[in-house]
Each structure stands twice: as structure tokens, then as C-alpha cells.
C-alpha positions in Angstrom: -27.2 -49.3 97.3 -24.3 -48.0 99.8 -21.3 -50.1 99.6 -21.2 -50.9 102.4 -24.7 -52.4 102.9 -25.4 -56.1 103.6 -26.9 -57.5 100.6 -30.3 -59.3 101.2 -31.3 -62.4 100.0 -32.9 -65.8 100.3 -29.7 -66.9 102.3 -31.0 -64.4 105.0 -34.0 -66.1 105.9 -33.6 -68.3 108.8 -36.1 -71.4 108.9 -36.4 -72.7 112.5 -36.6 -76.4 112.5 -39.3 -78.9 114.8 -38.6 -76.2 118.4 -36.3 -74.5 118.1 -38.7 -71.6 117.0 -40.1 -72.1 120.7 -36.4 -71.5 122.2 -35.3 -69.0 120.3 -38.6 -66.4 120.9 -40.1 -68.5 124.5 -42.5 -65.3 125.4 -44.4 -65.8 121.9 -45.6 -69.0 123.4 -46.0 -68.7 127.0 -46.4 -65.2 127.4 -42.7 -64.4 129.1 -39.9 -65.9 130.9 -39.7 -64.9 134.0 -42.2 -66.6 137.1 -45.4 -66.2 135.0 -43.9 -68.4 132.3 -42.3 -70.8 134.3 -45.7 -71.4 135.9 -47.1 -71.4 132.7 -44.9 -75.0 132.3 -47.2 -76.4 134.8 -50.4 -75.5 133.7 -49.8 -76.8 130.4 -49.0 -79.9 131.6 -51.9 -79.8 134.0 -54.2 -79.0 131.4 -53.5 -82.3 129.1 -54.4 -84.1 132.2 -58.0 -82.2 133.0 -58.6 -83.1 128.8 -58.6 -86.8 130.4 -60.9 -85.8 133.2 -63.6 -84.0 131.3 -63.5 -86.4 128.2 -63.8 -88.9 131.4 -61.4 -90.7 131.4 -59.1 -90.1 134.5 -60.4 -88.2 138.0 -57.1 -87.8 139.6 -54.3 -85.2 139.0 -50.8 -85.4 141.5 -48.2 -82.6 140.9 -45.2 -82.4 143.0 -42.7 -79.8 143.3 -39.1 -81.6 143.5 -36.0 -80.7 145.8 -34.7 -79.5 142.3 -37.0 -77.3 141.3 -38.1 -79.9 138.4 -42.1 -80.6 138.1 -43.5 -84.2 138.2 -47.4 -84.5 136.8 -49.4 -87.6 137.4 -52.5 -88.2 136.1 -54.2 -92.0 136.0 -55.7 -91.2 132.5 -55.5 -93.3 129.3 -52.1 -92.3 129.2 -50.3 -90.9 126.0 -50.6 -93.2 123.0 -47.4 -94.9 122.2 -48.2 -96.6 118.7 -46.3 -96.0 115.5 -47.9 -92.4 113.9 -48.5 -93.3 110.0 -47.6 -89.8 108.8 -44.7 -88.8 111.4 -43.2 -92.5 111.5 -42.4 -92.0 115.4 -44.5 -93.0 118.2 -47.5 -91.1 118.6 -45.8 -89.9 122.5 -43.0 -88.8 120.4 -45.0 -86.3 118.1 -47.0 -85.3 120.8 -43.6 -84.1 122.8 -41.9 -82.9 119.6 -44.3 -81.2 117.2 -46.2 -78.3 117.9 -49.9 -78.3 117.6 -49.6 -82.0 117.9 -52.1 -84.0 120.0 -55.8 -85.6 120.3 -57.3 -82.2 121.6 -57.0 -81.6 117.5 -59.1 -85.0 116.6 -62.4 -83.9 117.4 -63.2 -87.2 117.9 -60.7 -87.3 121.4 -61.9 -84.4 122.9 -65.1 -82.3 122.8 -63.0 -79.3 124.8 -60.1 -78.9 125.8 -58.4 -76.4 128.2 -54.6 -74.5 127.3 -54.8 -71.2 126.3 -51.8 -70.9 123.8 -52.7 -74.2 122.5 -49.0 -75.7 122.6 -49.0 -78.2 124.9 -46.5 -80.8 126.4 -44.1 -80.2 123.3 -43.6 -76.7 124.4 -42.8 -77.5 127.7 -40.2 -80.4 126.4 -38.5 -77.6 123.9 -37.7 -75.0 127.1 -36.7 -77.9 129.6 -33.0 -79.1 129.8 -34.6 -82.3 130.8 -38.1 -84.4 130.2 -39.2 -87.7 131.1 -42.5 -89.0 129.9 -43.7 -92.7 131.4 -46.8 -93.8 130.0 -48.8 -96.9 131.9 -51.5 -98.7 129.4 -51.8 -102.0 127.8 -50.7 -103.7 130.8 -47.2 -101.9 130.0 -45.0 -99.3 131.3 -43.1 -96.9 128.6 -40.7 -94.7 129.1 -38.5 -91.9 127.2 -35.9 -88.8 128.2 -36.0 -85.4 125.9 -33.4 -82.7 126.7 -34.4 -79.4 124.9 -37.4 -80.9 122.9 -34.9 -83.9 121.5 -35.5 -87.7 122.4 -32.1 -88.7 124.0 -33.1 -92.2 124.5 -35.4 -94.3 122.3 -39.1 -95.3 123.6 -38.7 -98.1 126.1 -40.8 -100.8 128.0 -39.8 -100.8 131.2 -42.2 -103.3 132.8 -45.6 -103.8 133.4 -48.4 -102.4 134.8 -52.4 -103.1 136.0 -53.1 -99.2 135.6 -53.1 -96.4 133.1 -52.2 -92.2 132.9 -49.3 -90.6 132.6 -46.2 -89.0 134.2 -44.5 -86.2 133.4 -41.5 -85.7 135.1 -39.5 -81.8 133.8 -37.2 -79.5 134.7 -37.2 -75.8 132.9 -33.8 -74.5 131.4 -32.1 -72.0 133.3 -30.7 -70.5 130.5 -34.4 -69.3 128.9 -35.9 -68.2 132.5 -35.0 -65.4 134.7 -36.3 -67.2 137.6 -36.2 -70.6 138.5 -37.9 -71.5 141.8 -41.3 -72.1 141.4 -43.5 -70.7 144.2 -45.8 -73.3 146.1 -49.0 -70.7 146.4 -48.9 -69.8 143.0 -49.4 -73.2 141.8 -51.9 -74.2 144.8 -54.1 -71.6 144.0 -54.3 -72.8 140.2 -54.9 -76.2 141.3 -57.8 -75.4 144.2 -59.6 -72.6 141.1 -59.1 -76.2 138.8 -60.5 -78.3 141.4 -63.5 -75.9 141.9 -64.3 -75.6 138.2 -64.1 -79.6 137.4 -66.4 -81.1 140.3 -65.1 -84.5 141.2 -61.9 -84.0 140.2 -58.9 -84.8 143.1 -56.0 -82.5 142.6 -53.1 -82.6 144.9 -49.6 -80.4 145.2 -46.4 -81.9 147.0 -43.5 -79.8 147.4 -40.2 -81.8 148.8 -38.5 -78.9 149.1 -40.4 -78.2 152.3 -39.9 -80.8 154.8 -42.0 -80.4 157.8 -42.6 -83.4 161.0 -45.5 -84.7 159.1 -43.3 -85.3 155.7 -43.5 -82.7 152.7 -45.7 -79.8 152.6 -48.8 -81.2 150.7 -52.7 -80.4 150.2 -55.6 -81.9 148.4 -58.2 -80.1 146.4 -61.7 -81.2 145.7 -64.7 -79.9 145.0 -68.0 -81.7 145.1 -70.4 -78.8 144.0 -68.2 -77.1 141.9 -68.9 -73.5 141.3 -71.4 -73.4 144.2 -68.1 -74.0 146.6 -65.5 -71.6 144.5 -68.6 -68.8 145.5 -68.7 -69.7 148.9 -64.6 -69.8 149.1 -64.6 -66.3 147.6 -66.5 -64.6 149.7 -65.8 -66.3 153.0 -64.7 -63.4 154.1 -67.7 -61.1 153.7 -71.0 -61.1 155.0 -73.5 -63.1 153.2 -76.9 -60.5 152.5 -79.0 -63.9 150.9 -77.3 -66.9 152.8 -77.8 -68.5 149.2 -75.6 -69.3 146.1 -77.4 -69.4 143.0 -76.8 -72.0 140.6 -76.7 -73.6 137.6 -75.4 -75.7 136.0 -76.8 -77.0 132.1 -76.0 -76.9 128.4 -77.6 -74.3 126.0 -76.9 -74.6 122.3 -74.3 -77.1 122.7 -72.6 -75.3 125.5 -72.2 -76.7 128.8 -72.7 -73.4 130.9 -72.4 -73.4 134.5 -73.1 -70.5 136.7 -72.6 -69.5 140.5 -73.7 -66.1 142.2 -74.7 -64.6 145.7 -74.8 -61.1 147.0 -72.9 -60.0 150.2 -73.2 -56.4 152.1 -69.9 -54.8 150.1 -70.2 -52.4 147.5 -67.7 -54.1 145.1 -68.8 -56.3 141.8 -66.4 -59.3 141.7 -67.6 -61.7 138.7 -64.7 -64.4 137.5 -65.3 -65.6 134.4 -63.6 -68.9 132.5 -63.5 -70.5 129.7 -62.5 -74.2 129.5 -60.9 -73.8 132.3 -59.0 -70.3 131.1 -59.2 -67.6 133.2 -60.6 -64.6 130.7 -59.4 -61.7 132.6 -60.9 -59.5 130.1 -64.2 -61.3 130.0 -65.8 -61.2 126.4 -69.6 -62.8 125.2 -69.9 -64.7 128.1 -70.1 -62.3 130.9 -71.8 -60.1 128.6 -74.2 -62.9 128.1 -74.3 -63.3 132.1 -74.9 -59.5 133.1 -78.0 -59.1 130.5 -79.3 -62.2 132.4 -78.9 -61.0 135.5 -80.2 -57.1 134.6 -83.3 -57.7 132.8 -84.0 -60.8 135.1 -83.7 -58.9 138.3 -85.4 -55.6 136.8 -88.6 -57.4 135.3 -88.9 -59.3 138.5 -88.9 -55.6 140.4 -91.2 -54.1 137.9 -93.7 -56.4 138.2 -94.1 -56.7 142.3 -94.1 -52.9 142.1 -90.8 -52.5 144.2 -89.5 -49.3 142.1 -92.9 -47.2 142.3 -91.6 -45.4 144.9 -87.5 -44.6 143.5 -86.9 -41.2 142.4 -83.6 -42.2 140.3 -82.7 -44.4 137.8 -81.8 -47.5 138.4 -78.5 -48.1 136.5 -76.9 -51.8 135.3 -74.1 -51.1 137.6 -77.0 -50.8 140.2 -77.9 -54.9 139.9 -74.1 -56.0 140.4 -72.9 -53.9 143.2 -72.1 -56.4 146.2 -72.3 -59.3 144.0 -70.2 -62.4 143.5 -70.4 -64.8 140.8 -68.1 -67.5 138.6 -69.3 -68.0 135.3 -67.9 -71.2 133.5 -68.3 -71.9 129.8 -66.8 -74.9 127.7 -66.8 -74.1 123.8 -65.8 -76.6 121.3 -63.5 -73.3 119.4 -62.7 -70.5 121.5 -62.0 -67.3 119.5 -60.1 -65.2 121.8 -59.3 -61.3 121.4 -58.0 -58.8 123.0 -54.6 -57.3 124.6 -53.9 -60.4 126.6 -56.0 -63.1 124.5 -58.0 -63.7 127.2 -61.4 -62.0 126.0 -64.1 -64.6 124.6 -65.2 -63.2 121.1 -67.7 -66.2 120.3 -70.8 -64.7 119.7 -73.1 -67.4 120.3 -71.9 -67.7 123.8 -74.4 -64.5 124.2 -77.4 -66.1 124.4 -76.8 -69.2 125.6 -75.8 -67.8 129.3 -78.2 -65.2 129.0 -80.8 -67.4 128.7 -79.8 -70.0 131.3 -79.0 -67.4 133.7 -82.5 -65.7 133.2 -84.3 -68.8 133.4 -82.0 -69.5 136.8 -82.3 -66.4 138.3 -86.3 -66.2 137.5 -87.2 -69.7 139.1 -85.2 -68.5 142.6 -86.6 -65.2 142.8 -90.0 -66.4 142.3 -89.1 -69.5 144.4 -87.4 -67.3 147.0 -89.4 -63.8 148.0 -87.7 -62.8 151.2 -84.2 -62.9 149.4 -85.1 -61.3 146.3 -86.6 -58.6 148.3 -83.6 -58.0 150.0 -81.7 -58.1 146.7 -83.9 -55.4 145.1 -83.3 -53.1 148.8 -79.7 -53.6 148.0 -79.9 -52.5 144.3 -82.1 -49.3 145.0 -79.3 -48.2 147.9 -76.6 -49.1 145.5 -78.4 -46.3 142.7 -79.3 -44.1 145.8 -75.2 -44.3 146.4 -74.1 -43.7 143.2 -76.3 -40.7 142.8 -74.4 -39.2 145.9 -70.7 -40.4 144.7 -71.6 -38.9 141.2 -71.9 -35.7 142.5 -68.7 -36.1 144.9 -66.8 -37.3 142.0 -67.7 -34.4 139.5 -66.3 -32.2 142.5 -63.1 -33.6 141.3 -63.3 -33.6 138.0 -64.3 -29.8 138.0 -61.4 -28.9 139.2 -59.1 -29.7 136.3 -56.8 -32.6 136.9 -54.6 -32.1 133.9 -54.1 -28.6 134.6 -51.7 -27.3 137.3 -54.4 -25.6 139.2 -56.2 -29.1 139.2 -53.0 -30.8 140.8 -52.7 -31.2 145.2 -50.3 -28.5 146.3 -48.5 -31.4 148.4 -47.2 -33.0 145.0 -43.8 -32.3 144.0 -44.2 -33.2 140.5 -41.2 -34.2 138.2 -40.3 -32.2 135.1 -40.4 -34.7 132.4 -44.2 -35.5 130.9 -43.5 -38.9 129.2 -45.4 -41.0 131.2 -43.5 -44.1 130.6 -40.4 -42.2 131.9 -42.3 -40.8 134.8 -42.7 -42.3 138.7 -44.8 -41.1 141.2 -43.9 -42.5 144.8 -46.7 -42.4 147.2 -45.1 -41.9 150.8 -45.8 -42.3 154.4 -46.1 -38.9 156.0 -45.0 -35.3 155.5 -41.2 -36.1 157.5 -40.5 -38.8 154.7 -42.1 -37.0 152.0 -39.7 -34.3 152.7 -36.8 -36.2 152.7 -37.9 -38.1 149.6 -38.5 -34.5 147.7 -34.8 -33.8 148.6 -33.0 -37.5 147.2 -35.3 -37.5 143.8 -34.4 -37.0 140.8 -36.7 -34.3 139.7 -36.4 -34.9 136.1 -38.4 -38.3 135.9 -39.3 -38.3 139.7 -42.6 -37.0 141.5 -43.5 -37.4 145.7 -47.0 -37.4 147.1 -47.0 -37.2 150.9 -49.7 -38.8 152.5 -51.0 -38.0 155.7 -51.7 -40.6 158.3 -53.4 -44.0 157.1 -56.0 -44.1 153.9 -59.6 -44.7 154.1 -60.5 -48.4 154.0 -62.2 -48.7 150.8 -63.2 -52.5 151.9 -65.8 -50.7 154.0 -66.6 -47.7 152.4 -69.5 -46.5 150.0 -68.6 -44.6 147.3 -69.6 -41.2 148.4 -67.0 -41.5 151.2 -64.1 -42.5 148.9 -64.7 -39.6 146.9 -65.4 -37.6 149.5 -61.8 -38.4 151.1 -59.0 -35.9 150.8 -56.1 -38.1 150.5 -58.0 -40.6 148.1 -58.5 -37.4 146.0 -54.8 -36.2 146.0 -54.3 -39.4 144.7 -56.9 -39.5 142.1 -55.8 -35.5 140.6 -51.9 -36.4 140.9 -52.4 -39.4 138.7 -54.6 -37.4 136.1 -57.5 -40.3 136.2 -61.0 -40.0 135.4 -63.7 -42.2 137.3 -66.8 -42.8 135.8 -68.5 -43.1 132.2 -71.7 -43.5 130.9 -72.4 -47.5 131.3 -70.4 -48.1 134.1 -69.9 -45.7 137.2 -67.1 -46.9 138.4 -64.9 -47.5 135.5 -61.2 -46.1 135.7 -59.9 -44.4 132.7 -56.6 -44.4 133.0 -55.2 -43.3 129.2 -53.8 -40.3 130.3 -52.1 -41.2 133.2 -49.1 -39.6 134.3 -46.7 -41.7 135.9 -46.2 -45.7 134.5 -44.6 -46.5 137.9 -46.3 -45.8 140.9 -44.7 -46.9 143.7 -45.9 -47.0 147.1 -42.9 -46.0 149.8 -43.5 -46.9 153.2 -42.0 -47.5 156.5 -40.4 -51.3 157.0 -43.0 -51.7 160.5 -46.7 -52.8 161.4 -48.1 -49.6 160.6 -46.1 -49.3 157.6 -47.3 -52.6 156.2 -51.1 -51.7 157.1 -50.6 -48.4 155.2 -49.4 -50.4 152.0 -51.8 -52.8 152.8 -54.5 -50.2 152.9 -53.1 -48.4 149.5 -53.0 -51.9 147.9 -56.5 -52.3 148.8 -57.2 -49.0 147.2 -55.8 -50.2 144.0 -57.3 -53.8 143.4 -60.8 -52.2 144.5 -61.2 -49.0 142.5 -58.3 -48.6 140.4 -57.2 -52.3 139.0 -56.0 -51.1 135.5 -53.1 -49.8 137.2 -52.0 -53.2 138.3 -53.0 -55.2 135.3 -50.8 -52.5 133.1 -47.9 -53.4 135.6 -47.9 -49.9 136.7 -47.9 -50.5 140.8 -44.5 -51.2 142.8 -43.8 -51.2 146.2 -40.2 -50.1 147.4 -38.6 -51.9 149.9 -36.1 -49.7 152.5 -33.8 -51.5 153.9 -34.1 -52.1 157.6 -29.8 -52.1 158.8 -26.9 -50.1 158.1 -24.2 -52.5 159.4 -20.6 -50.3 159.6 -17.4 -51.4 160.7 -14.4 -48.6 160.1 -14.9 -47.4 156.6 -17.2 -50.5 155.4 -20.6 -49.7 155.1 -23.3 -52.3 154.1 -27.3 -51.6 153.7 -29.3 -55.0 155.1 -32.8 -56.1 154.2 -33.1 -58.9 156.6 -31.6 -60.3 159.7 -29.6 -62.8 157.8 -27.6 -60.3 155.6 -26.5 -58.8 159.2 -25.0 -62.2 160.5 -23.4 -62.5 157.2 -21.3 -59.1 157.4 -20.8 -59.8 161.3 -19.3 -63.5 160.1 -17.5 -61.6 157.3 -16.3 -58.6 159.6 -16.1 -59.0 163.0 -18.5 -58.7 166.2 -17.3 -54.8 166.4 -19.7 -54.1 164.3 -22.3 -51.1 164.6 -25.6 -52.0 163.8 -28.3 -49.4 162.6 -31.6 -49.9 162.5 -33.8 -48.0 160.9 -37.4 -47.9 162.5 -39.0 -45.6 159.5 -38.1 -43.3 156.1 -37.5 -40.2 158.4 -34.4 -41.5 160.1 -32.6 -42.0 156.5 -30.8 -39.1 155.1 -31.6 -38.1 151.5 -28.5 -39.8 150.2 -29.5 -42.5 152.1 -33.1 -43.0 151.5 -32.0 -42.0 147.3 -28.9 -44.8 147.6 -31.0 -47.5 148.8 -34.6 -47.0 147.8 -35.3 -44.5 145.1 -32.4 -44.6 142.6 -33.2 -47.1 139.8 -29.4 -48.2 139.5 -29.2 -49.4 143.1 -33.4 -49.8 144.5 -35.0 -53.3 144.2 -38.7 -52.7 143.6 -41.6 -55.3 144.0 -44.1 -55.2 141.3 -47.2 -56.2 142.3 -49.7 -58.2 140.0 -52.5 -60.3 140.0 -51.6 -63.9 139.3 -55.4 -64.9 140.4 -57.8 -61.9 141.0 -60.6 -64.9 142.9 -57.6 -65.8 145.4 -56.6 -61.9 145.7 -60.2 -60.8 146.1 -60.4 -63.5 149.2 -57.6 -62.3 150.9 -58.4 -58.5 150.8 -61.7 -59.7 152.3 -60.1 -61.1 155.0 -57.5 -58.4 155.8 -59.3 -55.2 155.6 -63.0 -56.7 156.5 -64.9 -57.0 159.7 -63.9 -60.0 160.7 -60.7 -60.4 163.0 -60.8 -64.3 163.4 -59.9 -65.1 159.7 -57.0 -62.2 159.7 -55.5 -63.6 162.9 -55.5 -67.3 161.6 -53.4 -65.7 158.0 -51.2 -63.8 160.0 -50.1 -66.4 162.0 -50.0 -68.7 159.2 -47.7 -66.6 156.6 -45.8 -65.4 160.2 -42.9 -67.4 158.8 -43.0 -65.9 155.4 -43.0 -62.5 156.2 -41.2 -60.1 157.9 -44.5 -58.7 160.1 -42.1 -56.2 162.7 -38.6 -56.9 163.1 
């Protein structure tokens, strides 16, 4: 051993006492610290009080968003026992707020299922906050008790009485543990209203105080009578319905409670959402595999035997059966297994057959009950396999040509030199003028520009032939080094030797700008999510001033930063503004936007693909009515046109 080498013993390892294991590594329990664990707080918290609802107990959730950014949760459950624990010797509302894996959803005598995905609870939440107060109404009592960093800093005390029961949770996360702080009102609504829709009966209601408006704070209710029937119907109120009918069930098979919502519309997308109690499983798992056989073999027996596919020269491919459709399929399992990059995948296999078998016996009784729509549904399936047989041939068009080669690549790309794709950005830009300018402030080693010519076709609207078909969708598909397509599903994106890890789309700071980001965005979520899921999609953001007085020069993003250097510098001051890319210089346009040491890049994600599939719908569909409405609701959040 070198002398100078640390010896290593037993006094080397470090045993983390009660949380402090959760504060020293936070992103091994709630996935990170920055806004998608901070949000995370909330849900877990949330999810203690849906237990109560669907063990019955309690139909009435309140979360509120104080002037502080602290989190109050209010549910009028049995409220957290407060008795002595035998084996802990500390109330049982202490254990639960202080011990990991500590709580009734563990008894399963308390609860038959229960929602959380990482399984840690309130206790979690307590060890990252800097402050925690839990009152707890039951007995006729009130109880109350302060934590600060998962420690009790008062003992448990009665506080009065009371003629109800539930429990309040009243936190504030540490500032020290999260990059960001502020929680963001519609990432939380849009948990609550997806909650609301897959717990019928259940009132959930958000409250921020931060935003003060003539009628008091900014506050909504969600509810959901039919469940699953309404979270369809919200989806795709956008979109044109081709049935006029949502499908659905709602039973137990096996044990499992299994409920199930679907309709087709006229798009040529597949959205199915699929949860499990109460979990969003991003990377599905048995239970949509249970729910696709169902709907395959259901809807391809029931065409067989009327004799609608006597006359179809091509094969009809699984694929076929789900293009235009919309469903949210809901499981509740006793023991989740969960698998996969993300643990969001369901990896019980009995969860199979129980939805395939209550979605075929579904499916069966309307189509028999309902000939006019499933006739309708089978027309759509046949043009669907009609479709793909003309995209397949459009797409191996593409494919012939190479892509990995530098034959294969568009001759607009001025690709970078390094091939590390994790090092590697390709920035997608608005017209030839900026693309030019962009090719000159890159850094070539790590750096690559794609002009693009004009707006993108709309792949809301568009069949597949026509997207591959489509020379600037192409470019796009060769510079990235993608392939489109395998064997059992079409339209799967195989992105594993993808050339750039950051991708971001550079555009000019106006209407038409935003519609051409909009439009790119569109492209992505429809036919190329992996990228976003990976984190690979960015959008740069130009400034829209230059504010210079003598020799001080200042870049502004918004109208406020320009009264700020006016206040700070004097009313003499020349104001730039720049209307698009093409009026920067390179030094500009590399200063502000492109260079990583000085650029502020957006990363877009998908914090709820149901919510994001809506408002796609609404912005690049038919219907103008709806997109007015958002605009001039989120008018006030956005900077539309300066």
C-alpha cells in the first residue's frame, strides 16, 4: 500500500441515522431536486389523503399554495393516529413523520391500495422541509406538532376540540436541498384534476394566495362524477369525435379493480394513459399490454365474422386498431412490481388477463350492441392499414438513403466535428438568413445548424404518408440519424443512435416565431416523444433588447429588465429591438443565445402527457374557438408579440 494512501476501515463507513439518509442523497427518493421534486412534496402528501378516500373514509382533499411558497393539505379523513406506538414508544403521528416506510398503507388490514410511487410518504417530505406542522382532528380533539428537518421541535399537543376528523399538513421545502422553490399553480392543478378524474366522487380543490385577484385567491375545484368516462371526454375535447361514444368499464377481475375508458376520434395519433393506483406509468407495462390484446382480437374477431375484411388487400396490422384512439386505463393492485428506467412500468403479470378479459368482454357487448359505430371503427382501421402501407414505402425512401453516412445527411446541415453525442447540439433554426448567421457564431466542434425553410407541416393534421413525404420533416429525420418504424409497431422511433443529446429549436422572439416552435414542438410530442422523455429538446430564448448608454451595453429579455437599466442609467438610453435572429450579428446571436457559458435554454418535458396531448389538440387542430379562449387566457403569462 502507498504511503500515502488513506487506510480503510470500519471507521469509514458512515451509518445515516432516522433521515438524514433522505437529506443527504434527496434525488434517491423523489427522483431530483429541482421543480419535479419539489412537486413531488405535494403529491406525496396528496396521496396519504386519496388512501383515506378509497379505503372510504374521507371524500374531500383542500391544498393551498401559501404567500410563502409553503404547502398546506387538508383532508377530512380519520386523521393520523396519535396513540402511543408499542414498539417505537412515540405517537403513532410521530413515526409516521419520522420513520421511513412507516404508516398504515403497510397493515394490510388499513388499506387494500394505496397510491405513492416511491413509497416514502409524509416522513420524506418532513426530512427535506425546514418546517412541518401536522394537526390531526379525531376523538372529539385537536393535535398538533412542529418538525424542522424531520425532527419534532415541539412535543404532541391538544390544542382543543373538535366535532370533525382528517388531517392537515401544513410544509415548507428547504431551500438549501432544492434548486427551485416556487411551486407552479398548473403543475399541481393538473395533478389534482387527472386525481379527481381517476377517484369519482372525490372533491379536490387548489388555492394559491399568492395570486390575489377581485374575487379573492386564484382557486378551482375538481370533480369527477363518471370518472374515467370524463378524463376521455376532457382529453380529446379538442378533436373530433368519429363514435360520439366513450367506452366504459369499470369492474374487478381476479381481485383487481380495473376500470377502463376509450373512444376513437378522426386523428391519426394513438394516445392511451395508463395508471396504476393512481401512478402515472409512463412506460406502461402488463396492464396496457393486457388492454391492447383486448382491444385487437376483440375488434378483429368482431370484423372477421361480419365479413368486413373480405374485400382488404393488406394486412391489417395491431397498430391498425389503435390509430385515432383515446383511452385511460386504471388498475389498483394490492403489490405493484414496478420496472423499468423510470419505475414506472407495471411488471405484475396477472394484471394481463384480468384487463384483457374485461376489456374484451366490454368492447364485445358495445360493438354488438352498437353496429353503426363499430362499423365506422372498422372503416377507420382499414384506412389506417391502407395509410401505413403508403407511409411505409415513403419512409423506406429515407431510410435508403443512408442516414448515418454523409451521403445520407441534407446538404443544408452544417454539422459539428465532434461525434459524442452527449457532447453534440443540433439547433434547428428559422430560415436560411438566421441559419447563416448561426453557422458563423457556432462553435463547430460540438455545434451543428439545420436551416429550416418557412413553417413545418402540421403533423396534427397530417397522415403519415404526408409527414414522410415532407422535405423539411425529412432533413430533420436524416440530420438526427433516427430510424422510424419496426416490425410490431410502425411508428416507433428508434432513437439509439442519435446524434445530437441537445436539440434545440432557435426561433425568432414573434408570432410567427412562436407558431414555428409551436409547430416543431408538435412535431416532437407526436412522432418523436423519446426525444423529450430523454430530456433531449430545448428551446433557446433570444433576447428581445439591446439597451446601450455610452459604453454600457445590456441584452433584455423582457420589458421589465429595460425599465430596470433606464431607472439604473438614465432616459438617454438607446433601445434596440430586435424583431428576429437575422438582425443579430454572429457575436451577438453566439453571446446571447448559442454559447453555453452565457445562453439560458428552456428544456422542455412532459410533466403530464393527458394535459399536453389536450393542449396540442387545441392549438394546432381545427378548431379556432378553443385556441382563442387559451390564448387569451395565458395572454398574461406569455409574452405572445411584444
Amino acid at each position: 500500500m502507498a504511503e500515502n494512501e488513506e487506510e480503510y476501515s470500519a471507521s469509514n463507513i458512515q451509518v445515516l441515522e432516522g433521515l438524514e439518509a433522505v437529506r443527504k442523497r434527496p434525488a434517491m427518493y423523489i427522483g431530483d431536486i429541482s421543480a419535479k421534486g419539489l412537486h413531488h412534496l405535494v403529491y406525496e402528501v396528496v396521496d396519504n389523503s386519496i388512501d383515506e378516500a378509497l379505503a372510504g373514509y374521507a371524500d374531500h382533499i383542500d391544498v393551498t399554495i401559501n404567500e410563502d411558497n409553503s404547502i398546506t393539505v387538508i383532508d377530512n379523513g380519520r386523521g393520523i393516529p396519535v396513540d402511543m406506538h408499542e414498539k417505537e414508544h412515540k405517537s403513532a403521528l410521530e413515526v409516521v413523520l419520522t420513520v421511513l416506510h412507516a404508516g398504515g398503507k403497510f397493515d394490510k388490514g388499513s388499506y387494500k391500495v394505496s397510491g405513492g410511487l416511491h413509497g416514502v410518504g409524509v416522513s420524506c417530505v418532513n426530512a427535506l422541509s425546514t418546517y412541518l406542522r401536522a394537526e390531526v382532528h379525531r376523538d372529539g380533539k385537536a393535535y398538533m406538532q412542529e418538525y424542522s428537518c424531520g425532527k419534532p421541535t415541539t412535543e404532541l399537543q391538544i390544542i382543543g376540540t373538535s366535532n370533525h376528523t382528517g388531517t392537515s399538513i401544513t410544509f415548507k421545502p428547504d431551500g438549501s436541498i432544492f434548486t427551485v422553490t416556487e411551486y407552479d399553480y398548473n403543475t399541481l392543478a393538473n395533478r389534482l384534476r387527472d386525481l379527481a378524474f381517476l377517484n369519482a366522487g372525490i372533491t379536490l380543490t387548489l388555492t394559491d394566495r399568492r395570486d390575489i385577484g377581485e374575487d379573492g385567491p386564484r382557486h378551482e375545484e375538481f370533480y369527477s362524477a363518471n370518472g374515467l368516462r370524463e378524463f376521455v371526454e376532457y382529453i380529446d375535447s379538442n378533436k373530433e369525435s368519429l363514435i360520439n361514444d366513450v367506452i366504459h368499464l369499470d369492474t374487478e377481475r381476479g381481485g383487481i379493480p380495473v376500470e377502463v375508458a376509450l373512444t376513437y376520434n378522426n386523428t391519426y395519433n394513438e394516445n392511451i394513459y395508463s395508471y396504476v393506483n393512481n401512478i402515472n406509468t409512463i412506460e406502461g407495462g402488463t396492464h396496457l399490454t393486457g388492454f391492447r390484446r383486448g382491444l385487437t382480437s376483440t375488434l378483429k374477431k368482431y370484423a372477421e365474422d361480419n365479413k368486413m375484411l373480405e374485400k382488404v388487400k393488406i394486412d391489417i396490422d395491431p397498430a391498425d386498431f389503435r390509430e385515432g384512439l383515446t383511452a385511460v386505463v386504471s388498475v389498483k393492485v394490492m403489490e405493484p412490481q414496478f420496472e423499468g428506467q423510470t419505475k414506472t412500468k407495471l411488471g405484475n403479470n396477472e394484471v394481463i388477463g384480468a384487463v384483457q378479459t374485461a376489456v374484451s368482454e366490454a368492447l364485445r357487448n358495445y360493438l354488438e350492441e352498437h353496429p353503426k359505430q363499430a362499423r365506422t371503427i372498422v372503416d377507420k382501421i382499414i384506412i389506417a392499414a391502407q395509410a401505413r402501407h403508403a407511409a411505409r414505402n415513403a419512409r423506406e425512401k429515407i431510410q435508403r438513403k443512408s442516414p448515418l453516412s454523409s451521403g445520407g445527411l441534407p446538404g443544408k446541415l452544417a454539422d459539428c466535428s465532434s461525434r459524442h453525442a452527449e457532447d453534440c447540439e443540433l439547433f434547428l433554426v428559422e430560415g436560411d438568413s438566421a441559419g447563416g448567421t448561426a453557422k458563423q457564431g457556432r462553435d463547430r466542434t460540438f455545434q451543428a445548424i439545420l436551416p429550416l425553410r418557412g413553417k413545418i407541416l402540421n403533423v396534427e393534421k397530417a397522415m403519415d404518408h404526408k409527414i414522410f413525404d415532407n422535405q423539411e420533416i425529412t432533413s430533420l429525420f436524416r440530420a438526427m440519424r433516427v430510424t422510424i418504424g419496426t416490425p410490431d409497431d410502425p411508428k416507433e422511433v428508434n432513437i439509439s443512435k442519435l446524434a445530437y443529446h441537445k436539440i434545440i429549436i432557435m426561433t425568432d422572439a414573434d408570432v410567427d416565431g412562436s407558431h414555428i416552435a409551436t409547430l416543431l414542438m408538435t412535431f416532437f410530442f407526436r412522432r418523436m416523444r423519446p426525444v423529450i422523455e430523454n430530456g433531449y429538446l430545448y428551446l433557446a430564448t433570444p433576447p428581445l433588447y439591446k439597451c446601450v448608454l455610452g459604453k454600457k451595453e445590456e441584452y433584455c429579455w423582457t420589458d421589465a429588465q429595460v425599465q430596470q437599466f433606464i431607472a439604473a442609467h438614465g432616459e438617454r438610453t438607446k433601445v434596440q429591438r430586435y424583431k428576429g435572429l437575422g438582425e443579430m450579428s454572429a457575436e451577438e446571436l453566439r453571446d446571447t443565445t448559442m454559447d453555453p457559458e452565457q445562453r439560458l435554454l428552456k428544456q422542455v418535458n412532459i410533466s403530464d402527457a393527458a394535459e399536453a396531448d389536450r393542449i396540442f389538440s387545441m392549438l394546432m387542430g381545427e378548431d379556432v374557438g378553443p385556441r382563442r379562449d387559451f390564448i387569451e387566457a395565458n395572454a398574461n403569462y406569455a409574452n405572445i408579440d411584444a
